[in-house]
C-alpha positions in Angstrom: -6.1 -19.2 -19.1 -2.4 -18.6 -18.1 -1.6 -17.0 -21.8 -5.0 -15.0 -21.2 -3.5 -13.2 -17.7 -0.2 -12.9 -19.3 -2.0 -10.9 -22.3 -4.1 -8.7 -19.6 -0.9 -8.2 -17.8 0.7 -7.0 -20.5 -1.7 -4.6 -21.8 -1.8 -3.6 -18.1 -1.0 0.0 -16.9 2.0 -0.7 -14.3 0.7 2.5 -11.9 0.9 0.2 -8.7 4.3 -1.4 -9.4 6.2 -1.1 -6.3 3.1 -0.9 -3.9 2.5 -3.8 -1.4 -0.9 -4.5 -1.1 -2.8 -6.7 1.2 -6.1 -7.9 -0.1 -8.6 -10.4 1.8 -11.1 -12.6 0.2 -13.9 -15.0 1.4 -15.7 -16.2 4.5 -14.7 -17.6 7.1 -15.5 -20.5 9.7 -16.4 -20.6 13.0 -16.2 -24.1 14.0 -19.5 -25.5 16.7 -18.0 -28.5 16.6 -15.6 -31.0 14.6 -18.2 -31.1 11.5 -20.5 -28.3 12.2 -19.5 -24.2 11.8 -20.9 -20.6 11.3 -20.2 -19.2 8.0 -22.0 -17.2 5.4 -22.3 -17.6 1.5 -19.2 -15.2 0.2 -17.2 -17.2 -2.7 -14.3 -14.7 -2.4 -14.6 -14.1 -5.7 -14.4 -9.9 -5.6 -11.2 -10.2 -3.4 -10.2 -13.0 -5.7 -10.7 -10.3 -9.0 -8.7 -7.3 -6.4 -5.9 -9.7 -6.1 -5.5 -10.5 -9.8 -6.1 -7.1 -11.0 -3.6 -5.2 -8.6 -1.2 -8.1 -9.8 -1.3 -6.9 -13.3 -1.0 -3.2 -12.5 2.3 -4.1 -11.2 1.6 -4.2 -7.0 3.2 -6.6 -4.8 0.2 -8.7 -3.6 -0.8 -10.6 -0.8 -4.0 -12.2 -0.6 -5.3 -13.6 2.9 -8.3 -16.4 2.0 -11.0 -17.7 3.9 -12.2 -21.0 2.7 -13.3 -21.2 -0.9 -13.9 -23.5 -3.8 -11.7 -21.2 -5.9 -9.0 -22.5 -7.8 -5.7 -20.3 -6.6 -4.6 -17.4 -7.7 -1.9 -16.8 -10.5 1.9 -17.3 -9.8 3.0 -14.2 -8.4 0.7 -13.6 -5.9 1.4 -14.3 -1.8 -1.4 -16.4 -1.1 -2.2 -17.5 2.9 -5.3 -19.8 3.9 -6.9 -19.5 7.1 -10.3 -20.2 8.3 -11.8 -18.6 11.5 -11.9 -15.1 12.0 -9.6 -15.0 14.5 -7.0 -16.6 12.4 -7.9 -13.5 9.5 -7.2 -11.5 12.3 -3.5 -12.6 13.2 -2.6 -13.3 9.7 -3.7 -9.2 8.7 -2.2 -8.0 11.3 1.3 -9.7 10.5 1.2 -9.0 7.0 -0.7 -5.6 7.4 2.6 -3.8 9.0 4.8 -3.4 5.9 1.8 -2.6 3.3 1.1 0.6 1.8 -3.0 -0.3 1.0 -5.1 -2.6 2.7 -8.7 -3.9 1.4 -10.6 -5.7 3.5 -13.2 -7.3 1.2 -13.6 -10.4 3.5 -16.7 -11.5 4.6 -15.6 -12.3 8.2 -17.6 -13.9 10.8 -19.0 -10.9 13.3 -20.1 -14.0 15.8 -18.7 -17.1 16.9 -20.3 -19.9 18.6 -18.7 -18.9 22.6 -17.6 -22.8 22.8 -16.2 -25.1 20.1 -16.9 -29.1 21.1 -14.2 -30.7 21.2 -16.2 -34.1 19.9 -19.5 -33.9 17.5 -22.8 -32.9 19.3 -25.3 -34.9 19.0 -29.1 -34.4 18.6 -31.7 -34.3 21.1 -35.2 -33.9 20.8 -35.5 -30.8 22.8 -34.5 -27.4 21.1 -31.0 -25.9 21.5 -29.7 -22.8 22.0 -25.7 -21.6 20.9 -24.6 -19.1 22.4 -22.1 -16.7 20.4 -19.8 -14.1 21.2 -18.5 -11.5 19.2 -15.2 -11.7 17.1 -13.1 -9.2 16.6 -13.4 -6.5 14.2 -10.4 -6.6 12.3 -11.3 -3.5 10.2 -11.7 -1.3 13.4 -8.5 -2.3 14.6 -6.4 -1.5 11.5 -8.2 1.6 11.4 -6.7 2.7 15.0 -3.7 1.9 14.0 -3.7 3.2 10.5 -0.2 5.1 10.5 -0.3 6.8 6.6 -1.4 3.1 4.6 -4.9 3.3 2.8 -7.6 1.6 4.3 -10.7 0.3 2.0 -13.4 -1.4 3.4 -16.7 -3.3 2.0 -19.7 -3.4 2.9 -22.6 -6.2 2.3 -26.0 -4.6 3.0 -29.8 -5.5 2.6 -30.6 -1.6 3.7 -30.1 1.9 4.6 -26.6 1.1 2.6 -25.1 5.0 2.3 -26.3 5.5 6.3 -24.7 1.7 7.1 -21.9 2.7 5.3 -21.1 6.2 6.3 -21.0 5.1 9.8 -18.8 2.4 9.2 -16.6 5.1 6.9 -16.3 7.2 9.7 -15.9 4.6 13.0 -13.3 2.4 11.0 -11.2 5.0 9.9 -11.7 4.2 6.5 -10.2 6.1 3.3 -13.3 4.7 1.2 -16.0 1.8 1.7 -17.3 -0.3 -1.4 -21.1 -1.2 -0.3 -23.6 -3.2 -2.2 -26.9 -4.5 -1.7 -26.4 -8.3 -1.5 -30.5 -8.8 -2.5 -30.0 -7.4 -5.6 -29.7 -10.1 -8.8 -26.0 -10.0 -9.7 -24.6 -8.0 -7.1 -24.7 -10.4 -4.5 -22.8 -13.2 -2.9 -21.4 -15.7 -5.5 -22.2 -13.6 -8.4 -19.6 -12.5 -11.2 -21.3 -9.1 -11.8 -21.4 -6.9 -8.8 -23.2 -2.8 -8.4 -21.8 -1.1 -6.1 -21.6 2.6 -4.7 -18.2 4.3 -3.8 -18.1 6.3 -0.3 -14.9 8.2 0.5 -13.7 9.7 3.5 -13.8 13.5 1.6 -17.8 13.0 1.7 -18.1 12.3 -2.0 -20.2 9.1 -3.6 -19.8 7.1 -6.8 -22.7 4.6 -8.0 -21.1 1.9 -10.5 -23.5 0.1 -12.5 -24.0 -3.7 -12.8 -20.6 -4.9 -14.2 -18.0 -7.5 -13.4 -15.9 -7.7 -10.2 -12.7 -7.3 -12.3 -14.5 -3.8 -13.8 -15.2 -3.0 -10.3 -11.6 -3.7 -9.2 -10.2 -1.4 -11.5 -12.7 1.2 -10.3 -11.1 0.8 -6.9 -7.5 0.6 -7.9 -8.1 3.7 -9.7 -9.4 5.2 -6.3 -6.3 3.7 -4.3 -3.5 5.5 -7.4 -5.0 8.8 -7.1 -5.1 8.3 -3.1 -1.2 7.2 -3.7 -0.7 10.5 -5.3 -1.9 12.3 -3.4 -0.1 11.3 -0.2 2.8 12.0 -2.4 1.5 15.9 -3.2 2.1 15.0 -7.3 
């Protein structure tokens, strides 16, 4: 595997060398108690296939990870684990500062149970209600912030993608979003394969067909080169 990576490095353009990029991958956990927690089914596996590929078109990358039963990434590659979304959050926001791009393609928690048990909770034979509070929206706060880096977001919809999508586009500050319809075979959550459809802030679209999150990474590197260039007026 490690002579394969060498071989697609090599063969690589190098159109991102010198870039910092910070990438984040995977859920994460919001703890109920000491055994029990909030999550949702993201492998990490597209920010996982971002990571690799902006490695081998030369960018300095750091990857922020969520829990996940992926092995880690290739040498090269700044790697930090957290779990709960507020962790993400302190993590991006260190690392964020000195990076030209930022993709957010974490699936992080939008609620969190409001208390975490300090011991187990046991089961009762009456029903039981959790009551959550929001996390913060990580995204939305890079986005206020923004200062010249690009900003790409994802989002995992079951409908009205392009309207869910626009809006978050617009409220995040967002150079472009990645959405996809997670009910869809092979563009969902743990899939190798992802379809996807390309907003950008200008108002234009792209629809990808159904091809592999490495495919799809180049599609958005490409996006985040000629967003490079431009900044730079070439």
């Amino acid at each position: 595997e490690e002579v394969l990576e060498k071989i697609e490095d090599l063969f690589s353009p190098k159109d991102l060398r010198g870039v910092s990029i910070l990438i984040t991958a995977g859920p994460t956990h919001e703890p109920i108690d000491p055994v029990r927690f909030i999550t949702n089914p993201s492998s990490g596996k597209m920010g996982y296939a971002l990571a690799k590929v902006a490695k081998r078109r030369g960018a300095d990358v750091t990857l922020i990870t969520g829990p996940t039963s992926l092995p880690p990434p290739q040498k090269g590659i700044e790697t930090i684990s957290v779990r709960t979304a507020e962790e993400m959050r302190k993590a991006v926001l260190d690392k964020g500062e000195a990076c030209t791009v930022v993709i957010k393609a974490a699936a992080v928690s939008d609620y969190r149970p409001h208390v975490a048990h300090r011991q187990k909770l046991k089961k009762t034979d009456s029903r039981s209600t959790l009551d959550l509070e929001r996390t913060v929206d990580i995204l939305e706060e890079l986005g206020k912030k923004k200062r010249g880096r690009i900003l790409v977001g994802f989002a995992a919809e079951t409908e009205n993608l392009v309207a869910h999508a626009k809006k978050k586009l617009t409220e995040k500050n967002l150079d472009l979003i990645v959405v996809n319809d997670v009910t869809k075979p092979g563009a969902g959550f743990a899939a190798d394969t992802n379809q996807v459809k390309i907003l950008y802030a200008t108002g234009e679209e792209k629809d990808l067909p159904l091809i592999s999150k490495e495919e799809v990474s180049q599609q958005i590197l490409d996006d985040v080169v000629k967003l490079l260039k431009q900044k730079k007026g070439t």
